[in-house]
C-alpha positions in Angstrom: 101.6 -39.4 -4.1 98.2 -41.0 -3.6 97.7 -43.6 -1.0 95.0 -46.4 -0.6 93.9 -44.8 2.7 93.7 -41.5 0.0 90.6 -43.0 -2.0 88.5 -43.5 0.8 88.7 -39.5 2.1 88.2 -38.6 -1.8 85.2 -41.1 -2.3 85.2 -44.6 -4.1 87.1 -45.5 -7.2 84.7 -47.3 -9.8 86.0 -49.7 -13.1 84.3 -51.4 -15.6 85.0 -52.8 -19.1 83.9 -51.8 -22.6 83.7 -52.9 -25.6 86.2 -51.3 -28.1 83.1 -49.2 -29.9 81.2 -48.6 -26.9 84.5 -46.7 -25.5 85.0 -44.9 -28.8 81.6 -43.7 -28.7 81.5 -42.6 -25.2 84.9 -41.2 -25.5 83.5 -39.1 -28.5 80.4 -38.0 -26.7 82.8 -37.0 -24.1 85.2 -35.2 -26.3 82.2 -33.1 -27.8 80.8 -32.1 -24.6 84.4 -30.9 -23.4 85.1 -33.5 -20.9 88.1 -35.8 -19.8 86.4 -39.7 -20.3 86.7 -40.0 -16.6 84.7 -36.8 -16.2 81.8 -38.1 -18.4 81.8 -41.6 -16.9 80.7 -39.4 -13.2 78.3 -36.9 -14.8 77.0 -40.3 -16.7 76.8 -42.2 -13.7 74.7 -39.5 -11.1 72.4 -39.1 -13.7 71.7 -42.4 -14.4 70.9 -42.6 -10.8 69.1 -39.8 -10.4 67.1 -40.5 -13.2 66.2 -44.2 -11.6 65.9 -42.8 -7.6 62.4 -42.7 -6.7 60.8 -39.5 -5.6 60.8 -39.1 -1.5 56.8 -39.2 -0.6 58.0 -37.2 2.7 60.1 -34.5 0.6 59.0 -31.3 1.7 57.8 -30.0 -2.3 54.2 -32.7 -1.9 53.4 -30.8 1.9 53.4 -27.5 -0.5 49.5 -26.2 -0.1 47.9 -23.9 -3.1 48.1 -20.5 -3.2 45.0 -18.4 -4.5 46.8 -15.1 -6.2 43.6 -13.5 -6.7 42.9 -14.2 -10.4 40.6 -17.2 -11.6 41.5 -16.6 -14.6 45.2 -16.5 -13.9 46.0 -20.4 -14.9 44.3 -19.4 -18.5 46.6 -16.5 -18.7 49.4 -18.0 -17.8 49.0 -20.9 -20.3 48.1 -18.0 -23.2 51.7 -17.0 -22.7 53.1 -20.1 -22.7 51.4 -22.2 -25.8 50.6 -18.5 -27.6 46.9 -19.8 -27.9 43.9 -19.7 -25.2 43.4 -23.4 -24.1 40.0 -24.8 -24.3 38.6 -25.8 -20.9 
């Protein structure tokens, strides 16, 4: 048995409404990805907002300084592999 006080330890309940074809659709999506509807309507939701978040300026990834690994060449090398082709520089 699930009480109100239950939902805020578990996190927040969301609702919205649908059209009758936009809920077939997503309920199909869902269904070919192997999820429950309310399952799809999470992973939809984080990321959508992941996708909109802006990047943090002060996240440690932009304080990362360049590494010299020896080879000037190495970036050419590197996209060779990659594309299959030298890159013109």
């Amino acid at each position: 048995m699930h009480l109100i006080s239950d939902v805020d330890l578990m996190g927040k309940v969301v609702q919205t409404v649908l059209e009758k074809s936009e809920y077939e659709r997503f309920r199909k999506v869902a269904r070919n990805k192997g999820l429950k509807v309310k399952e799809a309507a999470k992973s939809a939701i984080v990321h959508w907002t992941k996708r909109l978040t802006p990047l943090d300026p002060n996240d440690e990834f932009f304080r990362l300084k360049p590494v010299d690994l020896g080879d000037p060449k190495l970036s050419s090398k590197v996209d060779e592999v990659l594309y299959g082709r030298r890159m013109r520089r």
